[in-house]
C-alpha positions in Angstrom: 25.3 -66.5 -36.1 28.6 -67.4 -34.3 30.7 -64.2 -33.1 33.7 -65.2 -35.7 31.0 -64.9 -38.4 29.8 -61.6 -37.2 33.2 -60.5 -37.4 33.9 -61.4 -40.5 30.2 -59.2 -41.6 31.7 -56.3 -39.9 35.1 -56.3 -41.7 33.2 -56.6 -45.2 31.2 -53.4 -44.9 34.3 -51.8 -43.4 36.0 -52.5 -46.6 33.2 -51.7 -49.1 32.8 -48.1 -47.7 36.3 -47.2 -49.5 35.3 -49.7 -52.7 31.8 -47.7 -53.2 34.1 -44.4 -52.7 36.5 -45.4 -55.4 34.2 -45.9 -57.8 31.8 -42.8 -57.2 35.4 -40.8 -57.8 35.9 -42.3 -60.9 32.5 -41.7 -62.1 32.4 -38.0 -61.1 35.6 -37.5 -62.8 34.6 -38.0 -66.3 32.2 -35.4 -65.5 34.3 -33.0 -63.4 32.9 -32.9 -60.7 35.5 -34.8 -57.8 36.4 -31.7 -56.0 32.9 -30.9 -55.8 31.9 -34.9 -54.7 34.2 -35.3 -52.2 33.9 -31.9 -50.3 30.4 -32.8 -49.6 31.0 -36.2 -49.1 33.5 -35.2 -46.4 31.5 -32.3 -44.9 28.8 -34.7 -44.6 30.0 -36.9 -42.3 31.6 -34.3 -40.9 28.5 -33.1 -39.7 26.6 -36.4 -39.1 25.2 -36.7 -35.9 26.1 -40.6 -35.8 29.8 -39.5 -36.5 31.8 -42.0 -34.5 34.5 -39.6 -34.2 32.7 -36.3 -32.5 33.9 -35.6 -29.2 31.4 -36.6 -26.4 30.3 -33.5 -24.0 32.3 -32.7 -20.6 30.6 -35.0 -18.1 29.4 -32.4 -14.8 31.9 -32.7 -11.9 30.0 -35.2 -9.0 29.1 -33.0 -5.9 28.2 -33.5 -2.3 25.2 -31.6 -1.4 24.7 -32.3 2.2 26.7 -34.0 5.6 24.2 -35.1 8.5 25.5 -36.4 12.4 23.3 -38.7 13.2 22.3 -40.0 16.6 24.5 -37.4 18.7 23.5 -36.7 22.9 22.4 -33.4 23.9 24.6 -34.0 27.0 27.3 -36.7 27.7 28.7 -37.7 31.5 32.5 -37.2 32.0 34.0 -40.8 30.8 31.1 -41.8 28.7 31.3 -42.8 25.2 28.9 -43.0 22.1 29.4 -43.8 18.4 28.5 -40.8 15.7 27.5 -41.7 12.6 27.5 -38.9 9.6 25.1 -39.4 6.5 26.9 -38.0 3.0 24.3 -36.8 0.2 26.3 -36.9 -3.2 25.9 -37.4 -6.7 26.9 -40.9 -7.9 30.6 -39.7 -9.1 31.9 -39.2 -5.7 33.9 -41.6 -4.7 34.4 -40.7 -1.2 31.5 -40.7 1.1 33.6 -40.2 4.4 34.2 -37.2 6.5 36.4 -35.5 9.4 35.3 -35.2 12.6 36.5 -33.0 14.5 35.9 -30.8 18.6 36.0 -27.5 19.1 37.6 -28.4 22.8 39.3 -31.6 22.7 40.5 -31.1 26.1 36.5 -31.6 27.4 35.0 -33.8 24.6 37.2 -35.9 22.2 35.9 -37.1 19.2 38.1 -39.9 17.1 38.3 -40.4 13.3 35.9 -43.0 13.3 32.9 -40.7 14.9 33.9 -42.2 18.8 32.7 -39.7 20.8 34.5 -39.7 24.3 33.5 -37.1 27.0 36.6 -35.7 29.3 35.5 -32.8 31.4 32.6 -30.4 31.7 31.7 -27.9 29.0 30.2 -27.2 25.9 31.2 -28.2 22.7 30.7 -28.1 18.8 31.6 -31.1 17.0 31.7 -30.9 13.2 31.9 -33.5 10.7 32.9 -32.2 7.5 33.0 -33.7 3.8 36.5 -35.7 2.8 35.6 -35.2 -0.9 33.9 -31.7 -0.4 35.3 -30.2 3.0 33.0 -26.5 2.4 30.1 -28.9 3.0 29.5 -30.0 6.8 27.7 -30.6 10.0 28.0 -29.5 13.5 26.6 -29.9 16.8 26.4 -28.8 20.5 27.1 -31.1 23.1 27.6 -30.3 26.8 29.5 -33.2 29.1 28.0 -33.1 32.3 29.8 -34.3 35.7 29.0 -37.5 37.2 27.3 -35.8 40.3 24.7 -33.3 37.8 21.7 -33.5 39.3 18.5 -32.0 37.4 15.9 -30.7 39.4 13.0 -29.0 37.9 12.5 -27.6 34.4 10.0 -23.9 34.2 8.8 -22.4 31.3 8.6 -18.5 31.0 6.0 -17.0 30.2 3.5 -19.1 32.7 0.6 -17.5 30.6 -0.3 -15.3 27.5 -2.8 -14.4 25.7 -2.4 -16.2 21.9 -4.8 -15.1 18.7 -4.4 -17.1 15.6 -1.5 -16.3 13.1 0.5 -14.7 16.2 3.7 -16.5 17.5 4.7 -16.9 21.3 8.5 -16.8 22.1 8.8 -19.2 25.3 12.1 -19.9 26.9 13.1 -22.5 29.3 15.0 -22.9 33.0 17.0 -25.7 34.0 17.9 -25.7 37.2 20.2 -28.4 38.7 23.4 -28.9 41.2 26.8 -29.7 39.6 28.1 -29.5 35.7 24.8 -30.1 33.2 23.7 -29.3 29.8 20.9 -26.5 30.3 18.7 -27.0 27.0 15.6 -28.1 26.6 13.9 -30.0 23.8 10.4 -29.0 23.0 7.3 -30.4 22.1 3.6 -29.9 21.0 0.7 -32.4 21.9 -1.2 -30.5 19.1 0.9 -29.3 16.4 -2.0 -28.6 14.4 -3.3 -25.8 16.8 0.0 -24.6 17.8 3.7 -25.8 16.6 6.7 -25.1 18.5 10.7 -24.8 17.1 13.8 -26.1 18.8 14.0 -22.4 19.7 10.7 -22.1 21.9 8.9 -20.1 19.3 5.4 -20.9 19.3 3.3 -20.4 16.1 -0.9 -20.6 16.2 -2.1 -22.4 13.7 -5.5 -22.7 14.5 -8.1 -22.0 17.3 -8.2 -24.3 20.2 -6.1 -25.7 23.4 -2.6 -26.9 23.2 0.0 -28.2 25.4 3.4 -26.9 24.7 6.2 -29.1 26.8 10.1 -28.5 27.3 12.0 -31.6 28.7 15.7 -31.3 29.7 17.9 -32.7 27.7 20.2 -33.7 30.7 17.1 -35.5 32.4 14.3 -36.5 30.2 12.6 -37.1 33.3 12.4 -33.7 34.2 10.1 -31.6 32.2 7.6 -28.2 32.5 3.8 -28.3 30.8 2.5 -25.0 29.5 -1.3 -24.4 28.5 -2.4 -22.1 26.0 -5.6 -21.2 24.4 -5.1 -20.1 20.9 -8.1 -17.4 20.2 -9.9 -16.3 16.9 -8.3 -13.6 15.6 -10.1 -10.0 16.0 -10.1 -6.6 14.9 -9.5 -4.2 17.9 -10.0 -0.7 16.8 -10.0 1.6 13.7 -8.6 4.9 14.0 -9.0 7.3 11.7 -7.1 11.1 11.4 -7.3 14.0 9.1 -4.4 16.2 8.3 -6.4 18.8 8.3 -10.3 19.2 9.6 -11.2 21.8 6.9 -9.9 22.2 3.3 -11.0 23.7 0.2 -13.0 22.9 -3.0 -11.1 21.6 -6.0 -8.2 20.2 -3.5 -7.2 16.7 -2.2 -6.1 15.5 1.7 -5.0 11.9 2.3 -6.5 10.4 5.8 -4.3 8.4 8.3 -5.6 5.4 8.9 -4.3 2.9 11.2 -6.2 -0.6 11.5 -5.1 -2.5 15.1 -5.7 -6.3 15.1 -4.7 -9.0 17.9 -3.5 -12.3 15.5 -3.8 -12.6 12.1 -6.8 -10.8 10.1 -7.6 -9.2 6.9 -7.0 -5.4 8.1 -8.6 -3.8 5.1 -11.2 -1.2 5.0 -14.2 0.0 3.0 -14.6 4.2 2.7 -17.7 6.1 2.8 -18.6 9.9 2.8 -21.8 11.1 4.2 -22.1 13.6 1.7 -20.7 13.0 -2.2 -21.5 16.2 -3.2 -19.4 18.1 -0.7 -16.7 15.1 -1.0 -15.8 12.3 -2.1 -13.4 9.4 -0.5 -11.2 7.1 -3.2 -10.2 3.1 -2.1 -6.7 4.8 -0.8 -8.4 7.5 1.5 -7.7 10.4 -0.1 -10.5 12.8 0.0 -11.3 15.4 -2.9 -13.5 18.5 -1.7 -16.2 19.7 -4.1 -18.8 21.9 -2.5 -19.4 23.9 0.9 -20.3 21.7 3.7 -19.8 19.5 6.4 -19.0 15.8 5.3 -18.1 12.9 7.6 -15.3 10.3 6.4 -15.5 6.6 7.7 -13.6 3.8 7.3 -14.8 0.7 8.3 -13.4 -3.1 8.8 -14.1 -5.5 6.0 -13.2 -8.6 8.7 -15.4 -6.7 11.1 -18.2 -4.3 10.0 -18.6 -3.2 14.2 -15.4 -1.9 13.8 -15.3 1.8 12.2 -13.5 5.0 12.5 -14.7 8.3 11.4 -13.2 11.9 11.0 -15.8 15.0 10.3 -14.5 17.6 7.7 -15.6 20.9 6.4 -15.2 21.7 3.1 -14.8 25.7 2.1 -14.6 27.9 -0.9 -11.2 29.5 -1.0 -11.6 33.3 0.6 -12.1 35.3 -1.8 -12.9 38.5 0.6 -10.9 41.9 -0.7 -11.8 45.6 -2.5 -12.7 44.1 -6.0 -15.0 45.2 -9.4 -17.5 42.5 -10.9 -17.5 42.5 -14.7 -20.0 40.7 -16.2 -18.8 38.2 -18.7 -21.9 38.8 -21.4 -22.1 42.3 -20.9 -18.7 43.7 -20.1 -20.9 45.9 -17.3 -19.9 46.4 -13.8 -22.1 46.0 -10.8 -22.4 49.3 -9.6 -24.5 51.1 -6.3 -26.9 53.7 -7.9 -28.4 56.4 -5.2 -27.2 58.5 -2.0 -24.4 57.0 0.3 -26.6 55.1 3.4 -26.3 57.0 6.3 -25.5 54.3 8.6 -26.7 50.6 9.4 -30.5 49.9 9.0 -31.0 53.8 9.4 -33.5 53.3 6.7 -35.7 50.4 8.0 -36.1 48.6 5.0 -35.4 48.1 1.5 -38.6 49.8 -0.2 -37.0 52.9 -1.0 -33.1 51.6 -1.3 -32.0 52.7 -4.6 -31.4 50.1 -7.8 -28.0 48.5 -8.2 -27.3 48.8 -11.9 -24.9 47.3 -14.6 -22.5 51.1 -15.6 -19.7 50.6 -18.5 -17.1 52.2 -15.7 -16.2 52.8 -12.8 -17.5 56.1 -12.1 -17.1 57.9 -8.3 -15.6 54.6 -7.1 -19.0 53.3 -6.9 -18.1 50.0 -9.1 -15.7 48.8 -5.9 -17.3 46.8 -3.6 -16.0 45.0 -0.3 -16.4 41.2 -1.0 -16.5 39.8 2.9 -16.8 36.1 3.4 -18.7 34.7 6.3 -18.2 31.7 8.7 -20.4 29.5 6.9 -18.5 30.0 3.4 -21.2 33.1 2.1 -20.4 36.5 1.2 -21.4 40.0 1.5 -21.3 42.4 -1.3 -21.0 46.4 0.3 -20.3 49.0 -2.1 -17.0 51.4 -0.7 -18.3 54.4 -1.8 -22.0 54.4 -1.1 -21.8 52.1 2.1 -25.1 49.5 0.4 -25.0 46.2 0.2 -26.5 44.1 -3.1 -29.7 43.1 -1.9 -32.5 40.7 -3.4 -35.9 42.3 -2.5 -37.5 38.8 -5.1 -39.9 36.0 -4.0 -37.9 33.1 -3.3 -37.4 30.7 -6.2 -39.8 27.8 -6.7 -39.6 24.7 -9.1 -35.8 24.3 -11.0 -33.7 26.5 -12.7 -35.4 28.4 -15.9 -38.6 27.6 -14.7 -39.7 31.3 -15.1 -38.4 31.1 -18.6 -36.7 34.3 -18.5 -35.8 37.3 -16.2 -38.4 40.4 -18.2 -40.6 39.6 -14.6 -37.6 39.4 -12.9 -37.3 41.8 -9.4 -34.5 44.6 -9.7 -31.6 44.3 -7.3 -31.7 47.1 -4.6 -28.7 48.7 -2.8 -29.8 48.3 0.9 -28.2 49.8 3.9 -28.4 47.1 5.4 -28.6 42.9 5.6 -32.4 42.6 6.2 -33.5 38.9 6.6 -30.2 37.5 5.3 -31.2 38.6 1.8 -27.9 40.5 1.5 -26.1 37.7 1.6 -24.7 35.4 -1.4 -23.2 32.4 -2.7 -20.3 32.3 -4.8 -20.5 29.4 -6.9 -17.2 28.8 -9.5 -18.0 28.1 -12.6 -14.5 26.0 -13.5 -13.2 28.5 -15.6 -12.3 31.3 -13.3 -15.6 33.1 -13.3 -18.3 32.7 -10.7 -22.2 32.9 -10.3 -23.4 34.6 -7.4 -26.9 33.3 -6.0 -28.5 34.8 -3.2 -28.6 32.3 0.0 -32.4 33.0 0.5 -34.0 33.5 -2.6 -31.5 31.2 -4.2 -31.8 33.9 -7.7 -29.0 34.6 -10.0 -27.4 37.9 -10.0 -28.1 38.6 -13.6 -27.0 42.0 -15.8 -29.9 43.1 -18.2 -29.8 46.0 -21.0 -27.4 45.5 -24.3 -23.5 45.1 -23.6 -21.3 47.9 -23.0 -19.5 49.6 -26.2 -16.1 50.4 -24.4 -15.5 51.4 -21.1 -17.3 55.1 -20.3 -18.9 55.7 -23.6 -22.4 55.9 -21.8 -20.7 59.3 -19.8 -22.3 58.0 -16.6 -24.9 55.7 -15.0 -28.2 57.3 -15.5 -29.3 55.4 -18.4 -27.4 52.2 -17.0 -29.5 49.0 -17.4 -30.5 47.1 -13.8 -29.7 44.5 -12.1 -32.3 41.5 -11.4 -32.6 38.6 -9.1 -33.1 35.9 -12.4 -34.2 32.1 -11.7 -31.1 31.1 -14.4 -28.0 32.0 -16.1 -29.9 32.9 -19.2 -27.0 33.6 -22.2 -24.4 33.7 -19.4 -25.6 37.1 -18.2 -25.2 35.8 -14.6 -21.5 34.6 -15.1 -18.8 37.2 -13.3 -15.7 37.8 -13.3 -13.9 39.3 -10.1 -11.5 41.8 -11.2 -9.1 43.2 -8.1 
């Protein structure tokens, strides 16, 4: 089809958009409906996305993104000359891909709008080329113009040796050292990057285990240069130190350890915790450690990179102190331990325990002789002597064999004795909480429960003494929580 016939096409729809129209209209208004037509007619093309009439978007404003001086000298002799060359990074809608050059010091280095870079007298300086289209965008770089007599002499690299572990960097510098006016920097090098790298600056970064050669050549004098050897090493775990706040603490309380992991290079420095005992405490993933029982407990903390490297801290764990005047109430029988018999007449005076009188369970506190002196001991035990009768609550029973409840009861059961005295340590007892504020107490060599017989007290004194009291026995178990206490100060 020839372009004038195309033409011709195009003019003949043109027209019968308006002919189509006309008669729609005329149709819709025998009905009543033109208003109705036409609004959606109009707000439909309106709204057409191939309306030739809608207003294209704001195109995004071209940018420059980056200016570059290529091929510029380290150093440059008084009366030399060298061609600069800039690259421009920018979107395709800049026009302008030149830039400005200018010196910091035209006086010593002169730089002309073309890039000619012409050297005057001896100095440093900057020489920035900046954006025409973008001038916030730009380059700059150092140049030093040297005199015509610079002569460069040697090149030495500080330090000359140093230990390096993998991961660690190295921060070398360089010496140039020379007669007359000459640019002092150094360019540096690696002859194994992949063992150790090395930045314009000198800073040295291991990479990997091995040898390496790290070189710095003068920019004045390429001829003169300094080699440095270095042996990058595995990296290692050193030592693991470990430190409690405090070397004792109490039951039902939490310390966090200080631990402090030294490494040479890069290395995992986390740790794995252990306790020696978990029943006297326990040690979480953080290093905080929870007391539970009396006892000794060692803490360690040891590498997970290296297992031969471990620190350890030793900790005793103790009942709070709990030594004062105070009254035991028993918790099933509202009865207080109480000393029966004559007031001792001094320590051991008696020689034994076969005739020590019975400690007994009384519904008051008659004479004083329900107060007893609760003193704790230096491996976390107590003693229980009675303030008015001078007797401590003894255990006179065979020492308990098999587990708790074993004997089934506590009608065989040995009566406690008030002796004058601590015979064979069996005077002395445990206080063992219970969580809720009340306590057993269990003799540290027969391991027995301090248990009150008889039928609970009605009211406190009703009974009018302690004659008829019930005893006290040295039970194998808490049987119906008569061996449950509660101190009462």
């Amino acid at each position: 089809m020839s372009n004038s016939t195309a033409t011709a096409a195009n003019h003949k729809q043109t027209i019968a958009i308006p002919n189509a129209l006309d008669r729609l209209v005329r149709s819709a208004r025998t009905m009543g409906l033109v208003a109705v037509t036409l609004t959606l007619l109009f707000v439909g093309a309106g709204c057409s996305d191939d309306n030739p009439l809608a207003p294209d978007a704001p195109a995004p404003t071209p940018e420059v993104h980056s200016v570059e001086i290529q091929n510029a000298p380290f150093a440059l002799e008084s009366g030399a000359s060298v061609q600069l060359t800039a690259a421009v990074q920018a979107d395709d809608g800049v026009e302008d891909h030149g830039v400005l050059w200018s010196s910091s010091s035209p006086e010593l280095l002169h730089v002309a709008d073309n890039g000619m870079l012409t050297a005057v007298a001896p100095g440093n300086v900057e020489v920035t080329a900046r954006s025409r289209a973008d001038e916030s965008t730009f380059d700059q770089v150092r140049v030093t113009v040297t005199s015509p007599d610079a002569t460069i002499i040697g090149v030495s690299i500080d330090p000359v040796s140093e230990e390096l572990y993998f991961g660690n960097h190295l921060a070398l510098s360089a010496t140039v050292s020379g007669t007359g006016s000459f640019a002092p920097g150094v360019s540096w090098r690696s002859n194994r990057p992949h063992i150790a790298s090395v930045d314009a600056q000198g800073l040295v970064t291991a990479e990997a285990v091995g040898t390496v050669e790290i070189t710095a050549e003068s920019n004045s004098d390429p001829t003169k240069s300094e080699q440095l050897t270095l042996e990058v090493r595995p990296a290692r775990i050193t030592e693991v130190l470990l430190d409690a706040t405090q070397n004792e603490m109490l039951t039902e309380t939490t310390q966090s350890l200080s631990l402090t992991v030294n490494s040479l290079g890069q290395i995992d420095t986390s740790v794995y915790w252990a306790t020696s005992d978990a029943a006297v405490a326990t040690v979480d993933d953080s290093g905080n450690v929870s007391g539970h029982t009396i006892g000794s407990v060692t803490i360690t903390a040891t590498s997970n990179a290296d297992p031969n490297r471990w620190g350890s801290v030793s900790i005793f764990v103790d009942t709070p102190d709990l030594s004062g005047l105070v009254k035991l109430m028993n918790v099933e029988t509202n009865r207080l331990l109480f000393s029966a018999g004559d007031p001792a007449q001094g320590e051991g005076n008696e020689g034994g325990w076969l005739q020590s009188p019975t400690v007994v369970g009384a519904d008051a506190n008659y004479y004083n002789r329900a107060l007893w002196q609760l003193t704790k001991l230096a491996d976390g035990t107590y003693l229980l002597k009675n303030s008015e009768t001078q007797r401590y609550v003894f255990d006179p029973s065979d020492a308990l064999e098999g587990p708790d409840g074993s004997e089934g009861g506590w009608l065989e059961s040995q009566t406690i004795l008030g002796a004058d005295a601590n015979y064979y340590g069996r005077a002395v007892w445990n206080l063992v909480e219970t969580g809720s504020g009340t306590y057993f107490l269990r003799n540290a060599v027969t391991n027995r429960y301090l248990l009150s017989t008889g039928n609970p007290a009605e009211g406190e004194g009703n009974e009018g003494g302690w004659l008829e009291s019930p005893t006290m026995v040295g039970a194998d178990a808490n049987y119906y929580n008569r061996a449950m206490w509660e101190i009462v100060r």
